[in-house]
VEXVOZA-495415 format. One record per residue (C-alpha): residue in one letter; x, y, z. Coordinates in steps of 0.001 Angstrom, whole numbers. Example, Ala and Ser with C-alpha at 12.3 -4.5 7.8 and 13.67 -1.06 7.14 Angstrom:
BEGIN
+------+---------+---------+---------+
: resn :      px :      py :      pz :
+------+---------+---------+---------+
:    A :   12300 :   -4500 :    7800 :
:    S :   13670 :   -1060 :    7140 :
+------+---------+---------+---------+
***
This chain:
BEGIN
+------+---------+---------+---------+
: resn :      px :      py :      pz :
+------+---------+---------+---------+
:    X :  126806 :  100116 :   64811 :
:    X :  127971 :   96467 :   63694 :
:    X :  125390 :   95200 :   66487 :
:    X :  122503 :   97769 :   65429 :
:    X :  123010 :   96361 :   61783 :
:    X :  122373 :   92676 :   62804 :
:    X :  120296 :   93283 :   65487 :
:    X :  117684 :   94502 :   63344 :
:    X :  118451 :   92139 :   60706 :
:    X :  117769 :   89511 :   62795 :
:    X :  114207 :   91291 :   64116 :
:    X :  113187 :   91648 :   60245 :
:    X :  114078 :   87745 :   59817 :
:    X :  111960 :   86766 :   62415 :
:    X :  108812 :   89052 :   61094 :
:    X :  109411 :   87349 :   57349 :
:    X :  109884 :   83863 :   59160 :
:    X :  106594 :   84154 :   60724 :
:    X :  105002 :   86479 :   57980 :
:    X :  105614 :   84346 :   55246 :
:    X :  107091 :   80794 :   56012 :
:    X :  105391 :   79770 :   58970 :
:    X :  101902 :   78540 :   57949 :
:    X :   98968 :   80789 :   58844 :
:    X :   96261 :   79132 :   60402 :
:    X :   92897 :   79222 :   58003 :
:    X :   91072 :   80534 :   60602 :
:    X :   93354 :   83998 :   61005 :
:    X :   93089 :   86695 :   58353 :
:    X :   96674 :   87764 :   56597 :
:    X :   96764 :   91179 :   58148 :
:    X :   96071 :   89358 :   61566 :
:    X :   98806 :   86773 :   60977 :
:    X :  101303 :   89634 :   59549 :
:    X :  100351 :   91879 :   63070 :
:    X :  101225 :   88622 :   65287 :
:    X :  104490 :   88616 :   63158 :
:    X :  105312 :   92390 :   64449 :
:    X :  104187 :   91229 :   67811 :
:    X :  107066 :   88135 :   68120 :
:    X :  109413 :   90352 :   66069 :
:    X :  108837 :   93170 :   69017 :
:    X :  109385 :   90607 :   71605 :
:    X :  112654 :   89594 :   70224 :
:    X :  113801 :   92871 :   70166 :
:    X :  112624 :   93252 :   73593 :
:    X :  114829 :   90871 :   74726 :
:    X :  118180 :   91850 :   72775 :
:    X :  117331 :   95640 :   72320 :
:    X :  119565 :   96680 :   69365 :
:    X :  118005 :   99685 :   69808 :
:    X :  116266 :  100934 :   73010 :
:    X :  112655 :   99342 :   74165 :
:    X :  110966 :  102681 :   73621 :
:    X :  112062 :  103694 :   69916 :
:    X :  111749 :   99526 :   69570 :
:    X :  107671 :  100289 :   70296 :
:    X :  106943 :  103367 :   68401 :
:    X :  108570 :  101885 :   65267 :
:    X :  106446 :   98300 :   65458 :
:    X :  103033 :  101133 :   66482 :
:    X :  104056 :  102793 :   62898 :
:    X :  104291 :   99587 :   60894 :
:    X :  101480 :   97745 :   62543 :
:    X :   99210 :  100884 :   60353 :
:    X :  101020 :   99642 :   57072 :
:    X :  101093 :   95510 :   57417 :
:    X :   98766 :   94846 :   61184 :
:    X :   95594 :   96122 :   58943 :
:    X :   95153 :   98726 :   61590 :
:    X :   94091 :  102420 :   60709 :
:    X :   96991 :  105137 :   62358 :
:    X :   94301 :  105936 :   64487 :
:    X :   94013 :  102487 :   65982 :
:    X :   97653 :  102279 :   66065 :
:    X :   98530 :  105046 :   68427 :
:    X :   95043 :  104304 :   70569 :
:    X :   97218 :  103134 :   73627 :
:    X :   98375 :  106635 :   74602 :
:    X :   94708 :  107341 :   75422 :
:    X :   94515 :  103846 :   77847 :
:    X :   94356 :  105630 :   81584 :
:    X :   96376 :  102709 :   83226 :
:    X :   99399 :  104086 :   80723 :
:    X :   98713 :  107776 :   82549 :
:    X :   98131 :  106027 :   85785 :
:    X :  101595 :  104969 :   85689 :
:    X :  103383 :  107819 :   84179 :
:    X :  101507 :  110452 :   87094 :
:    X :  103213 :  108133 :   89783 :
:    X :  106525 :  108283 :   87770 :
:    X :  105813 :  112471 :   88420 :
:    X :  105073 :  112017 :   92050 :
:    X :  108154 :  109587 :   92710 :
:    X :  110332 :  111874 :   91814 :
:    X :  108938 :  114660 :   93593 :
:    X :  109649 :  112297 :   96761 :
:    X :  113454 :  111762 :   95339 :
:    X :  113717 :  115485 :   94817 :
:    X :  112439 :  116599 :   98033 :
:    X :  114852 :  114056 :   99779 :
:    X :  111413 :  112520 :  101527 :
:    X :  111903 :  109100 :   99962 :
:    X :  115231 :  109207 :  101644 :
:    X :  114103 :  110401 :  105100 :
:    X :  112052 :  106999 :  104927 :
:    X :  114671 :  104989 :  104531 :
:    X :  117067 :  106184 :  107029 :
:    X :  113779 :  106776 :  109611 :
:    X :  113728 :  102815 :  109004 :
:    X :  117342 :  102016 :  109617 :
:    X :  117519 :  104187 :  112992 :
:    X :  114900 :  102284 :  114349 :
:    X :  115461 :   98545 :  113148 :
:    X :  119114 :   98908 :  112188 :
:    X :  120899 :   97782 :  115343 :
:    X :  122146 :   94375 :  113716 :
:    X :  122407 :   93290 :  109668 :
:    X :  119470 :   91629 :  110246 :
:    X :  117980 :   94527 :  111130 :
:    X :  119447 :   97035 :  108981 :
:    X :  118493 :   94292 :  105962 :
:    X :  114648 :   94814 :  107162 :
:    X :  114636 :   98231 :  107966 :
:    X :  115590 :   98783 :  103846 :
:    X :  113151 :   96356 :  102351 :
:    X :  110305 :   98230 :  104467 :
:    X :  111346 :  101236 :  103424 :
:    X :  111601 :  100335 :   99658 :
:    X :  107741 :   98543 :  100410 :
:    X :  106766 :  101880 :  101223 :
:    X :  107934 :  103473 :   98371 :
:    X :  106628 :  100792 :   96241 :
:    X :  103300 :  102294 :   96870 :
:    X :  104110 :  104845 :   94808 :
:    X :  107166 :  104928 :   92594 :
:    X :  106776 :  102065 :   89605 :
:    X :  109830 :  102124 :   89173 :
:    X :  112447 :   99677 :   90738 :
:    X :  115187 :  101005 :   89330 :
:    X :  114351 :  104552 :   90961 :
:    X :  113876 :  103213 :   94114 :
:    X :  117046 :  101264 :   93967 :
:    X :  119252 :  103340 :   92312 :
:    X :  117940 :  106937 :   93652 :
:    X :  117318 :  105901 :   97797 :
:    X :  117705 :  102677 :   98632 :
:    X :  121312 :  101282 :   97005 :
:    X :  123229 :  104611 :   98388 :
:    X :  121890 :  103802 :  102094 :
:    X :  123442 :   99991 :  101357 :
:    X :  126570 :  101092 :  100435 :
:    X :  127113 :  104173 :  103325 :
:    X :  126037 :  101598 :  105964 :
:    X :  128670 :   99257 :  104484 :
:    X :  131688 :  101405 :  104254 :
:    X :  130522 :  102555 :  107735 :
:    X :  131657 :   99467 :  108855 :
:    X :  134815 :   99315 :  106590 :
:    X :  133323 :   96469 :  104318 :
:    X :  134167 :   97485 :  100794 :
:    X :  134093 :   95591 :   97391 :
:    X :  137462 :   92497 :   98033 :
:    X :  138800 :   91000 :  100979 :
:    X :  136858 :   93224 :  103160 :
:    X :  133355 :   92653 :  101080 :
:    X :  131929 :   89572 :  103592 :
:    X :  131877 :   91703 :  106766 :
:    X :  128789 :   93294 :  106019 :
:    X :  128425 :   94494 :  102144 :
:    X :  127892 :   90959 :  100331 :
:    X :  125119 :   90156 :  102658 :
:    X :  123140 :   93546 :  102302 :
:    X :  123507 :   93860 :   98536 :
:    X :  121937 :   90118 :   98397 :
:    X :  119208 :   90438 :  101068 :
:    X :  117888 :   94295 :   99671 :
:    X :  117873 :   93225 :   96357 :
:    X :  116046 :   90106 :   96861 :
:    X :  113676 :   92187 :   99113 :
:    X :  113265 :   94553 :   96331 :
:    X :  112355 :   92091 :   93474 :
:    X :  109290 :   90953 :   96355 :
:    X :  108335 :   93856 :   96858 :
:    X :  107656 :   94533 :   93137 :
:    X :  105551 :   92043 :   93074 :
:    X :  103382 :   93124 :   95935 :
:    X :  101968 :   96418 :   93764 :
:    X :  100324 :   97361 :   90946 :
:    X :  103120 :  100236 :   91021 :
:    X :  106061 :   97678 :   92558 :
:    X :  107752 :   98388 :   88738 :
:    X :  106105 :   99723 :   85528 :
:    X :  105170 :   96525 :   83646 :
:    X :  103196 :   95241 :   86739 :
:    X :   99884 :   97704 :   84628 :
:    X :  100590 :   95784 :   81842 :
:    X :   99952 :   92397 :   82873 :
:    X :   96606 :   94128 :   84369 :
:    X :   96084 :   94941 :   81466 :
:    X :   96350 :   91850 :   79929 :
:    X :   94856 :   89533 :   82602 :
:    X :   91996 :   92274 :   81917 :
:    X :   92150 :   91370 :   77888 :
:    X :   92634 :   87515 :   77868 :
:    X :   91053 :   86429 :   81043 :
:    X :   88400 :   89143 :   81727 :
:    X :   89836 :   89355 :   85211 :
:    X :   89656 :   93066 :   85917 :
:    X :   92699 :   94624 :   88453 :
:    X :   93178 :   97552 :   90136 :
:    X :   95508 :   98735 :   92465 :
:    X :   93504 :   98176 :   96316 :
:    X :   92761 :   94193 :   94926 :
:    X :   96797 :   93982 :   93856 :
:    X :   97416 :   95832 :   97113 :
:    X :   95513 :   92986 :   99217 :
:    X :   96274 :   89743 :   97157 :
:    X :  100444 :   90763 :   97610 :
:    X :   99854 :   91868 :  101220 :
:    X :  100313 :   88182 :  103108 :
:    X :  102563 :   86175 :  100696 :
:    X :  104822 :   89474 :  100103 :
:    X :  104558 :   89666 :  104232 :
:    X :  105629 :   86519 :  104931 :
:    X :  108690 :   86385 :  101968 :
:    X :  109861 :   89690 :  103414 :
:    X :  110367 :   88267 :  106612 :
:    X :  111900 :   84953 :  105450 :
:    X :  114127 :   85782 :  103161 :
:    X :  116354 :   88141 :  104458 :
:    X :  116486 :   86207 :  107839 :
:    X :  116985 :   82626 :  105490 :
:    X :  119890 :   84866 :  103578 :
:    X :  121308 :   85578 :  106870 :
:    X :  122093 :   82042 :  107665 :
:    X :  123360 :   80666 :  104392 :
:    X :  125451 :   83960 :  103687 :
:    X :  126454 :   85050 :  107299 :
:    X :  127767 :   88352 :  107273 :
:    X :  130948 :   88666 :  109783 :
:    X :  129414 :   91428 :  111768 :
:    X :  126264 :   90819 :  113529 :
:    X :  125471 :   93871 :  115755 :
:    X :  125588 :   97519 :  113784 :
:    X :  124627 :   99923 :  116503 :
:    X :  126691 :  102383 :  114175 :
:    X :  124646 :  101987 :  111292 :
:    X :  121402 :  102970 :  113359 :
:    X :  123581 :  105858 :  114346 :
:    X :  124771 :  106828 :  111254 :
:    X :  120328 :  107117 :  110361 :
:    X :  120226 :  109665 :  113635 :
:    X :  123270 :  111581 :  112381 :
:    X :  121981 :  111947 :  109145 :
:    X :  118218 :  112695 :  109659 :
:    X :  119987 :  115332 :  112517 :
:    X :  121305 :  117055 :  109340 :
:    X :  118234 :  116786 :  107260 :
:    X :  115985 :  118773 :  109655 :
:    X :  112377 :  119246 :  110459 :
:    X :  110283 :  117946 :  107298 :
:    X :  110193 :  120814 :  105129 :
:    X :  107039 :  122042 :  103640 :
:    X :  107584 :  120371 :  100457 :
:    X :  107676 :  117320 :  102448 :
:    X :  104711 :  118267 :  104094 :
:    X :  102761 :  118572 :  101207 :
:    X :  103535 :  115887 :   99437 :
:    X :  103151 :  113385 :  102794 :
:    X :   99500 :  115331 :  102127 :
:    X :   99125 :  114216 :   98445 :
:    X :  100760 :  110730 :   98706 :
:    X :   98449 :  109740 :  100903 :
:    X :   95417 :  111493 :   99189 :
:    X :   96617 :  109171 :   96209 :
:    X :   96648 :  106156 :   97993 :
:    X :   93476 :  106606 :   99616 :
:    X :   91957 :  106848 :   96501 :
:    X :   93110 :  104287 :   95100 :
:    X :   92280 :  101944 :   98101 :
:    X :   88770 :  103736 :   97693 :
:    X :   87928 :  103124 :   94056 :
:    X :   85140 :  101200 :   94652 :
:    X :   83008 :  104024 :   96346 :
:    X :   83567 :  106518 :   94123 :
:    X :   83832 :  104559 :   90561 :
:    X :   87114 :  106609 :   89555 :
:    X :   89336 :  105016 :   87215 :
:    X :   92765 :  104736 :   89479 :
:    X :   94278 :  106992 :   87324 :
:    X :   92172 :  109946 :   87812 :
:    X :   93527 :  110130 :   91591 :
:    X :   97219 :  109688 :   90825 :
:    X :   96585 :  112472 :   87698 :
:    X :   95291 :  114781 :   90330 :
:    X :   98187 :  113916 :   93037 :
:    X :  100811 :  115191 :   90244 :
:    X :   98559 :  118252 :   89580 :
:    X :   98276 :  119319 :   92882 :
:    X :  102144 :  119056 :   93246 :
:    X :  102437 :  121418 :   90106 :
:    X :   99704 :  124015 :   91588 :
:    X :  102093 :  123622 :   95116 :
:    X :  105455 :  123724 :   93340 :
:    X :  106623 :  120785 :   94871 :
:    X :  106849 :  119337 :   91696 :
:    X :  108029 :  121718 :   88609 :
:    X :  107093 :  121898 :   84918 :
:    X :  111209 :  121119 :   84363 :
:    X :  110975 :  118102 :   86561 :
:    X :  108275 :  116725 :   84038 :
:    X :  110217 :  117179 :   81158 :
:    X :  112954 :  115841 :   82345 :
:    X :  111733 :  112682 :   83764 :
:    X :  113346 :  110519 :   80566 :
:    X :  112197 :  107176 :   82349 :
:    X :  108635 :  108173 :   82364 :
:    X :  108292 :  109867 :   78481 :
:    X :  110065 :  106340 :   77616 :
:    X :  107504 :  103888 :   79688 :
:    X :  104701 :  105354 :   77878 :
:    X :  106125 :  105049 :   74845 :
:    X :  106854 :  101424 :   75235 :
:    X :  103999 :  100954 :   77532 :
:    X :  100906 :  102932 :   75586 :
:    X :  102227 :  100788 :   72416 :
:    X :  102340 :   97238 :   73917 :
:    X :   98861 :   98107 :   75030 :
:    X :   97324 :   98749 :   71782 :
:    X :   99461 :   95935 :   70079 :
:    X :   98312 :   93502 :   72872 :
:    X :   94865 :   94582 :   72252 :
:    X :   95173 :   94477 :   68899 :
:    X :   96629 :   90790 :   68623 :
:    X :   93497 :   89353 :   70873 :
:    X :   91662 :   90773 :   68398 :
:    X :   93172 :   88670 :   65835 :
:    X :   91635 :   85339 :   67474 :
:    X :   95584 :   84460 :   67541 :
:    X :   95510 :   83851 :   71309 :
:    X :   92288 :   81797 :   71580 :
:    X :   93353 :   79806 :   68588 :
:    X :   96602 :   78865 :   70120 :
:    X :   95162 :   77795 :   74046 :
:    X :   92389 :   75790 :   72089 :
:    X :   95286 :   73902 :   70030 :
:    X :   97752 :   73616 :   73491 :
:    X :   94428 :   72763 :   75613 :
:    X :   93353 :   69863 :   73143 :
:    X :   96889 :   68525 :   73113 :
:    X :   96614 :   68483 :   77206 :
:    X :   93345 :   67486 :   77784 :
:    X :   93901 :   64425 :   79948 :
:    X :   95422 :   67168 :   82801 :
:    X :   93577 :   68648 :   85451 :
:    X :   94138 :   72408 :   85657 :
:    X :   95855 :   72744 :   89208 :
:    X :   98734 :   70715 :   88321 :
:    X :   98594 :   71731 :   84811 :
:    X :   98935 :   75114 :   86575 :
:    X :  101987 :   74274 :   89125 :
:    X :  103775 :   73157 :   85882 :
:    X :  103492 :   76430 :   83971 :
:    X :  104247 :   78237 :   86797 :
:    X :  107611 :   76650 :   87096 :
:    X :  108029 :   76525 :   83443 :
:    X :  107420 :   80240 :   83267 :
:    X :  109664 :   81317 :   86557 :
:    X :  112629 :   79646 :   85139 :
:    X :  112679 :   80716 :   81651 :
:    X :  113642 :   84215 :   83358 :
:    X :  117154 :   82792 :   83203 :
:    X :  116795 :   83842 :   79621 :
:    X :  115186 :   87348 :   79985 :
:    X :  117053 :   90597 :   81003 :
:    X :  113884 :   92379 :   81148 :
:    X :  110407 :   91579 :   83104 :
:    X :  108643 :   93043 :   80356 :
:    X :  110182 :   91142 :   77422 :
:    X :  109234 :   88030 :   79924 :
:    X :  105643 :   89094 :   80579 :
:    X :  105558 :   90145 :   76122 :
:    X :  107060 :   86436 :   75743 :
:    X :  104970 :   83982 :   77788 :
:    X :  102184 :   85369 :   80000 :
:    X :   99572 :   85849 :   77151 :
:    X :   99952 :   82284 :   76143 :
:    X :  100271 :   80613 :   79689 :
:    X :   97229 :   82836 :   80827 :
:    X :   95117 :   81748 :   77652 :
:    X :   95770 :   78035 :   77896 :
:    X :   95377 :   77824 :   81689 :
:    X :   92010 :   79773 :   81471 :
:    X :   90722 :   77771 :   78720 :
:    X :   92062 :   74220 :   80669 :
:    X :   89670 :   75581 :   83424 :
:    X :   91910 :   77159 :   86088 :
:    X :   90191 :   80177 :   88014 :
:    X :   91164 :   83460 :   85919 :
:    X :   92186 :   85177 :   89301 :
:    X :   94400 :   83002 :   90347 :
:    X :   96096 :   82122 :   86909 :
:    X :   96205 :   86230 :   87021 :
:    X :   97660 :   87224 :   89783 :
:    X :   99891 :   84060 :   89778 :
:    X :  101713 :   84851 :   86594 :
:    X :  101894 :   88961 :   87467 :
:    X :  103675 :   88196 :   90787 :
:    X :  105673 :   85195 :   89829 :
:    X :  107208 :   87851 :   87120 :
:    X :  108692 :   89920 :   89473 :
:    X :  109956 :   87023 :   91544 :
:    X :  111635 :   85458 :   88919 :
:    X :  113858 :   88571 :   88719 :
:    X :  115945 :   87226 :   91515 :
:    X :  117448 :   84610 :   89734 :
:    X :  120151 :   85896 :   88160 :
:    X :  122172 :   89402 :   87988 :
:    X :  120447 :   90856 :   85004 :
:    X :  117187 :   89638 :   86335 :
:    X :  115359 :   93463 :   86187 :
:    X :  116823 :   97088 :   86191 :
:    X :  118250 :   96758 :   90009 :
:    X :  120277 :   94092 :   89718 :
:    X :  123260 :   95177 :   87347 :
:    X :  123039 :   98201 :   89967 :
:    X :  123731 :   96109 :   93122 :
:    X :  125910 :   93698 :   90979 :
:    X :  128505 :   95748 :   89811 :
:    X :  128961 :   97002 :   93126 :
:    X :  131608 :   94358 :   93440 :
:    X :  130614 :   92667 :   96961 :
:    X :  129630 :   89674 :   95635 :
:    X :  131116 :   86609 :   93316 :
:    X :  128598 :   85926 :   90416 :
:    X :  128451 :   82091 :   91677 :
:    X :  127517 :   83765 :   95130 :
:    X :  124540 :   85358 :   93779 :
:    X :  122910 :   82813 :   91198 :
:    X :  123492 :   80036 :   93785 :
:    X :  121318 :   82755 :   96945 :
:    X :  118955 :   83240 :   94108 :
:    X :  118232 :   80134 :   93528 :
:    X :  117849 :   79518 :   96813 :
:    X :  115314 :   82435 :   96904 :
:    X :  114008 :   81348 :   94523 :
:    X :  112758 :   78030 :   95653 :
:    X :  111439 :   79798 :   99253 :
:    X :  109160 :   82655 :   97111 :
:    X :  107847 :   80016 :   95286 :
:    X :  106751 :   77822 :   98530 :
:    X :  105660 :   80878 :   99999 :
:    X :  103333 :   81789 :   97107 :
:    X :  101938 :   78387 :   96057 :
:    X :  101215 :   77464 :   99725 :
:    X :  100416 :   80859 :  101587 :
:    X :   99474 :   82735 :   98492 :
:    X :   97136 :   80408 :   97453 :
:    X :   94892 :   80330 :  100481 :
:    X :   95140 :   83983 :  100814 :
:    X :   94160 :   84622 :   97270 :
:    X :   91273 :   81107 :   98383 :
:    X :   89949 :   82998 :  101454 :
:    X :   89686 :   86449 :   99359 :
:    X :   87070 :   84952 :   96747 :
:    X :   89707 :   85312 :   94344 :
:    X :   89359 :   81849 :   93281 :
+------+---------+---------+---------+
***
């Protein structure tokens, strides 16, 4: 209670700083500078949550209709944005593949046929969580419900456990997968839920429009070529004791023996997931909005059964994203409005005229990686900075696609840093396989490769697909 109490004490300080002590620019009407007050007071709360993200939103939604100058109706218009529905259907069909024990199946299908060495076994789980990423936007599902499980049984197979015994095997998986996973969340629109909202935003602020086939193919070669490096590069500067783990690609074979033929279930949803994903890849024929196809994937699990009316309502993770996510929208939205953002990259741009944009943009970049050291949440991160990076950047001249998708990915990337970087990595963490020193210093080290890979490789990808 004690931290509720001053946690919200200090969110209210920070609206009345900015409300009423920090000068409002002439230019910005009083219910526009009280709404961008909300907005940083939101953000803050973001990032120490004194109360959880989702009742965090709804409460800032309620007040922006008595101090933003918006009507209720305007206030609660982001539960009617499709990208918010988008989002939540795929949270519906993820755990229909979690349920049905398909998104499982993957995984260990992977391992039996790559998993004959660590190196391997590392691969064999980052493909299978890049398949699932297709999908489920949620990281921590992924991790938590298929991926960390498989990690830990191939471990203990091998009598590596959390102490002494913790460098044969464990400490080298639990780095490698994890870092795997935070690249792979970069490489979708659905790689983790607040991947939509910078859409959204790069959408708002740089009137660079993003769906899920164009996130799909600017992730493809950078994500490619990280996903290869990495695990191998974690390999040789974290060498894992054992080397060779025919068991491990045994233990897959044993346990897919005892799974069985694919049920139906399985069937159909194999059937729907890749309905989904075709149209998605397909929007541009047929002029749907993405979410329309992913709406109709979680209907026709309902008509099936595959999915049930109980699963829905219990899918807490997905009631609370669009609760958070539906009201960042519309606040967002509403705070562009305000001529906030423009006024601010006009006054940054002026003061950094004299730079030209590419290294002006290699600077932010790096700026804006880094400062995840201070952010337990990619979300709070992407709230904090990426409006006001992307606005400066666009108006300093740098191409709106590549400021875009540069900032989206680099997001996700950043969550390998540390060991609250993003929902996984307390859940790999506290595990116990590896020393906290061990994993800052391999992130790091990550770190510096993703961002080589992506500045260099990325680049000319994202060059040679007319995205800039």
């Amino acid at each position: 209670m004690p931290k509720r109490i001053w946690g919200l004490g200090l969110l209210a300080a920070v609206y009345l700083l900015i409300a009423y002590v920090v000068p409002r620019p002439a230019s910005i009407e009083p219910a526009g500078w009280r709404l961008f007050a909300l907005f940083g007071a939101t953000v803050v709360g973001m990032i120490f949550q004194p109360i959880s993200g989702g009742a965090l939103v709804l409460i800032a939604i309620i007040l922006s209709s008595l101090v933003g100058g918006l009507t209720i109706q305007q206030a609660l218009a982001g539960y009617s944005d499709p990208t918010a529905w988008l989002v939540l259907a795929a949270f519906f069909i993820s755990r229909s593949l979690l349920n049905t024990g398909l998104a499982r199946r993957i995984a260990l299908y992977f391992v039996r046929l790559f998993g004959k060495t660590s190196l391997g076994v590392s691969y064999a789980l980052c493909c299978s969580d890049l398949v699932l990423a297709t999908i489920i936007p949620s990281n921590g599902a992924r991790s938590g419900g298929v991926i960390l499980p498989i990690v830990r049984g191939v471990a203990e197979l091998y009598g590596s456990k959390p102490g002494p015994t913790a460098p044969m095997i464990g400490s080298y998986l639990m780095t490698s997968v994890y870092q795997g996973i935070c690249i792979t969340s970069a490489m979708f629109l659905t790689g983790q839920a607040s991947n939509a909202l910078a859409a959204q935003m790069a959408a708002k602020i740089a009137g660079f429009e993003i769906d899920w086939f164009a996130w799909f193919r600017a992730g493809l070669l950078p994500g490619a070529a990280s996903l290869l490096l990495v695990p191998f590069l974690i390999s040789r500067i974290y060498k894992p004791t054992i080397q060779h783990t025919p068991e491990a690609a045994n233990f897959a074979r044993r346990q897919l023996a005892e799974m069985g033929k694919l049920s139906t279930s399985e069937w159909i949803l194999c059937v729907v997931f890749a309905g989904v994903c075709i149209g998605w890849s397909t929007t541009g024929l047929h002029r749907l909005d993405v979410a329309v196809p992913a709406l109709l994937g979680a209907a026709a699990l309902l008509v099936t059964g595959v999915l049930t009316w109980d699963d829905v309502r219990k899918e807490d993770a997905a009631w609370d994203m669009l609760i958070w996510y539906g009201g960042l929208i519309n606040l967002a939205k509403a705070l562009n409005a305000t001529g906030i953002p423009t006024l601010f990259a006009k006054t940054v741009g002026a003061s950094l005229a004299g730079l030209d944009w590419l290294p002006l943009l290699i600077v932010s970049l790096l700026v804006y990686f880094f400062a995840h050291y201070a952010f337990a949440s990619i979300t709070a991160h992407m709230l904090a900075m990426f409006p006001a990076f992307i606005a400066v950047l666009i108006a300093q001249g740098t191409p709106a696609g590549l400021a875009s998708f540069g900032f989206a990915m680099f997001t996700s990337l950043s969550a390998g840093l540390t060991n609250y970087g993003t929902t996984p990595s307390p859940m790999f963490f506290a595990q116990g396989y590896v020393e906290m020193k061990d994993w800052w210093r391999i992130g790091f080290v990550c770190a510096l490769v993703n961002l080589l890979i992506w500045t260099t490789v990325g680049f000319l990808w994202w060059k040679f697909l007319g995205i800039w």
